[in-house]
C-alpha positions in Angstrom: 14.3 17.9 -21.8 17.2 17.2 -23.5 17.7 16.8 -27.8 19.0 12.9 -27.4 15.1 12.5 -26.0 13.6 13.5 -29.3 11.5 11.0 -30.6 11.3 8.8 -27.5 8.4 7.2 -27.0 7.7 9.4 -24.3 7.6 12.0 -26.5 5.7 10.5 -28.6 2.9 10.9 -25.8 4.0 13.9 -24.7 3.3 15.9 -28.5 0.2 14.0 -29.0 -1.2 15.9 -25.9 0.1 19.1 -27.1 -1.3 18.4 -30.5 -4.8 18.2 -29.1 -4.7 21.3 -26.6 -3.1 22.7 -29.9 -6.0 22.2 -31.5 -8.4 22.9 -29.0 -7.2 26.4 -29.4 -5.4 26.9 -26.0 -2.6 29.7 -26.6 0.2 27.4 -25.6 3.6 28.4 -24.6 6.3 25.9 -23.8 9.7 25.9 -22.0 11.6 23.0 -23.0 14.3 23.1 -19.5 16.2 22.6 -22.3 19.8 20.7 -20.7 22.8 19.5 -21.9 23.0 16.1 -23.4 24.5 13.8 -21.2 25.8 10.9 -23.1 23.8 8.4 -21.4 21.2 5.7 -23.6 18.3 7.8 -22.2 15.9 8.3 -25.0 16.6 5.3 -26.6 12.8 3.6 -26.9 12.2 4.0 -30.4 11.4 0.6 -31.2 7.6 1.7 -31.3 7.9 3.3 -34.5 8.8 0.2 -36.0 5.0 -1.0 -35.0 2.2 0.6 -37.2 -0.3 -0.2 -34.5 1.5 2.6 -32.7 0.6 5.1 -35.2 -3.5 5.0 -34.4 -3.1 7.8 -31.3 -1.9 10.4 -33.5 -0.8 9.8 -37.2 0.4 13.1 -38.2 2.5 13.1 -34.7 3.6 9.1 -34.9 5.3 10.5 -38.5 6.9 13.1 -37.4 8.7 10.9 -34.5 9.3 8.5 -37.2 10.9 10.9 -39.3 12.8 13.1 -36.6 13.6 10.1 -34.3 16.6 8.6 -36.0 18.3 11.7 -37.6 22.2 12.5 -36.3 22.5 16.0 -34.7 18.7 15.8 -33.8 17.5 19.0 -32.1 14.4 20.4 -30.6 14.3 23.3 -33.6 12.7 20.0 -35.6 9.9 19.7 -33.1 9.0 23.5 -33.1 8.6 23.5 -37.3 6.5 20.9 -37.3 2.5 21.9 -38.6 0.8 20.4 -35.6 2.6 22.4 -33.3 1.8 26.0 -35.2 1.2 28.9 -33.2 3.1 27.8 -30.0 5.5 29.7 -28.9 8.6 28.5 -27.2 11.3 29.1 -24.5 14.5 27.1 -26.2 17.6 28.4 -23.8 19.8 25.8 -22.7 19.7 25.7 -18.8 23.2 24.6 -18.1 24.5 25.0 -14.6 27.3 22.4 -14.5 31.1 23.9 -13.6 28.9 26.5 -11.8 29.9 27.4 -8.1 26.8 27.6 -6.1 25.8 30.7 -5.9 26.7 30.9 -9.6 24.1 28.7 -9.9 21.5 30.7 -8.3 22.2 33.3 -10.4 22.1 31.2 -13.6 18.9 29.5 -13.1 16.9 33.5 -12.3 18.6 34.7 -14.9 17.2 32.0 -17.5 13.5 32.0 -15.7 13.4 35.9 -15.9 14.3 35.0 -19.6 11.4 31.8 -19.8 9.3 34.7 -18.5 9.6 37.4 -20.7 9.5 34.6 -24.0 6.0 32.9 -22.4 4.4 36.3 -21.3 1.4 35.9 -24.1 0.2 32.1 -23.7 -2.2 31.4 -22.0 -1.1 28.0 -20.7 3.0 27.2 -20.4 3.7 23.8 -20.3 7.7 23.2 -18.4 9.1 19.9 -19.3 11.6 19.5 -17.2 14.2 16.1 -17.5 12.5 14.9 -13.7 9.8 17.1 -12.9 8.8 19.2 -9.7 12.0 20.1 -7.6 9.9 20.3 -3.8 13.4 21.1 -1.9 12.9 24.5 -3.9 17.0 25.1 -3.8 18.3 26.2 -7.3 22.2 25.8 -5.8 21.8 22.2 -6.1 24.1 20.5 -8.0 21.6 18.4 -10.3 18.6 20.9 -9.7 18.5 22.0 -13.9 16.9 18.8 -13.8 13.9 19.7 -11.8 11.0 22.6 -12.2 10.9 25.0 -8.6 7.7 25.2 -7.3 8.6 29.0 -7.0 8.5 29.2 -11.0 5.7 27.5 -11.7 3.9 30.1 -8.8 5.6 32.8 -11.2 3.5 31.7 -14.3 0.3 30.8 -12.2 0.3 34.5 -10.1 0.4 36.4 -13.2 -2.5 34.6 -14.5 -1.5 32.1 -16.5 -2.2 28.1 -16.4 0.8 25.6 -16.0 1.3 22.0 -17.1 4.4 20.6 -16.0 5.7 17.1 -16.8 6.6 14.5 -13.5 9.0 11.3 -14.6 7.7 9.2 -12.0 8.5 5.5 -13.4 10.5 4.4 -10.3 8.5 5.9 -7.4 6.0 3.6 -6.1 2.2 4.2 -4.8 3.2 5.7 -1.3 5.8 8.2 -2.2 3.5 9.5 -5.5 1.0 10.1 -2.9 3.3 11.9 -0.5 4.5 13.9 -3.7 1.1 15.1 -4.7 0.3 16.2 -1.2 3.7 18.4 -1.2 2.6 19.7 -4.5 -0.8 21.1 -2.8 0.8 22.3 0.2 3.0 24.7 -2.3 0.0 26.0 -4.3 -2.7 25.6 -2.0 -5.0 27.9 -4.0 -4.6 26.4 -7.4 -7.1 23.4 -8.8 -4.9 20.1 -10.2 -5.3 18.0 -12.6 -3.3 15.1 -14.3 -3.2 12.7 -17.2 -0.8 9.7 -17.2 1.2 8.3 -20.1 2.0 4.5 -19.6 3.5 3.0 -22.8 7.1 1.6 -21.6 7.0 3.6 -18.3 4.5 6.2 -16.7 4.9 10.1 -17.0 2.0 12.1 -15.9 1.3 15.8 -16.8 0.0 18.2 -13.9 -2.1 20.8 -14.6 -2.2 23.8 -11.8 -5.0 25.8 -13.1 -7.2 28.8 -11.5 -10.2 27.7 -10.1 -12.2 29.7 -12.8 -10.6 27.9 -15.5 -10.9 24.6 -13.5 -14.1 23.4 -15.7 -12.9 24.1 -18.9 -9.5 22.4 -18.8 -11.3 19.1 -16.6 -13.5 19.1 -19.9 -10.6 19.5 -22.5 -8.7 16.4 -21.2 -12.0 14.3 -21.2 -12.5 15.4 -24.9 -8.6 13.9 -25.1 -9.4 11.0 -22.9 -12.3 10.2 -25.7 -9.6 10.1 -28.4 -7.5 7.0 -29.7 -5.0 8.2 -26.7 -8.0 7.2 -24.0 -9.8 4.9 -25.6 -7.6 2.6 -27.9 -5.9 -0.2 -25.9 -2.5 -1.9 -27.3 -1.4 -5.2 -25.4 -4.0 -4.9 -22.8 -3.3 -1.2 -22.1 -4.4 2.3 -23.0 -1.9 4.7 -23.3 -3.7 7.6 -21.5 -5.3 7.9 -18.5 -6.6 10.3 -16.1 -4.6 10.3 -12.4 -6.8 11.4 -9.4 -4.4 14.3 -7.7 
């Protein structure tokens, strides 16, 4: 995640789901992988809150965006005040490993997850929204790896207990390599149940759940409730903006 990205369309998706496990009453705890803005035009697909039909999924959301999106010197400190996000608590650290050497790095990155940890211990669910998504090479010394989630972190959250949702950027992968990624994700957690949801207004971003199997019918449930909402059901241009992805 990085502050330029507020108000994206993406996020736009992305705090309507929160809104609704919000609201379901799932004790949500989030680290942002908060990075560095990189003076790039990512984020830049705001033209959707100039169209009202947009604002059916989630109104309270779509105004926020609306009001947030275009402000200089945005920061994620907006998102967290807002009402629909009350009562989840947050890990806002910026992860910056650039200028690091690499074992520098490897210090860095525990040092912010034993951080993440500590801040998250209470929810019940962390959600770790990472700029790319799941990192499976699993080597923190990488250059570019604040971009990614390790699969060793999301096993840190999921062996104390807890539920994860992570977000996967997957717009320029096609069918066969998605598959292959979803098969590396098993072969890391091998014990944990998965589910997804897919975003697809501009390009597609899908959520992964890795939840305990005793917890499996519950969450499966919640996102058919969501699935049943405007988000699931309500089709703009020949196209829902939610749907469920078989993982």
């Amino acid at each position: 995640m990085k502050n330029q990205y507020i108000g994206d369309v993406g996020d736009y998706g992305k705090y309507g789901l929160l809104h609704f496990l919000n609201d379901s009453g799932i004790e949500t705890g989030v680290n942002w992988y908060l990075t560095p803005d990189d003076g790039t035009t990512d984020g830049k697909y705001l033209d959707y809150l100039h169209d009202d039909r947009m604002r059916i999924y989630d109104p309270e959301v779509f105004d926020a965006m609306k009001k947030i999106a275009f402000q200089k010197g945005k920061s994620i400190s907006a998102i967290e005040q807002e009402k629909f996000l009350d009562g989840i608590c947050y890990y806002n650290r910026v992860m910056d490993l650039t200028g690091l050497q690499w074992r520098e790095r490897a210090y860095a990155r525990q040092a912010w997850h034993e951080g993440a940890m500590q801040a998250l211990q209470n929810a019940a669910l962390v959600f770790a929204d990472p700029d790319m998504g799941l990192s499976v090479q699993q080597k923190p010394t990488l250059k570019y790896a604040q971009k990614y989630i390790l699969p060793s972190e999301i096993a840190d959250y999921y062996e104390r207990g807890q539920q994860v949702m992570y977000y996967h950027h997957r717009s320029r992968a096609n069918t066969e390599g998605w598959m292959t990624e979803k098969q590396q994700i098993r072969s890391y957690l091998p014990d944990a149940k998965l589910l997804a949801v897919s975003f697809h207004r501009w390009s597609s971003r899908t959520y992964i759940f890795v939840v305990h199997e005793e917890q499996y019918a519950y969450y499966n449930q919640i996102l058919k409730e969501f699935l049943c909402t405007a988000w699931g059901a309500y089709t703009i241009d020949g196209k829902k903006a939610f749907s469920s992805e078989c993982i």
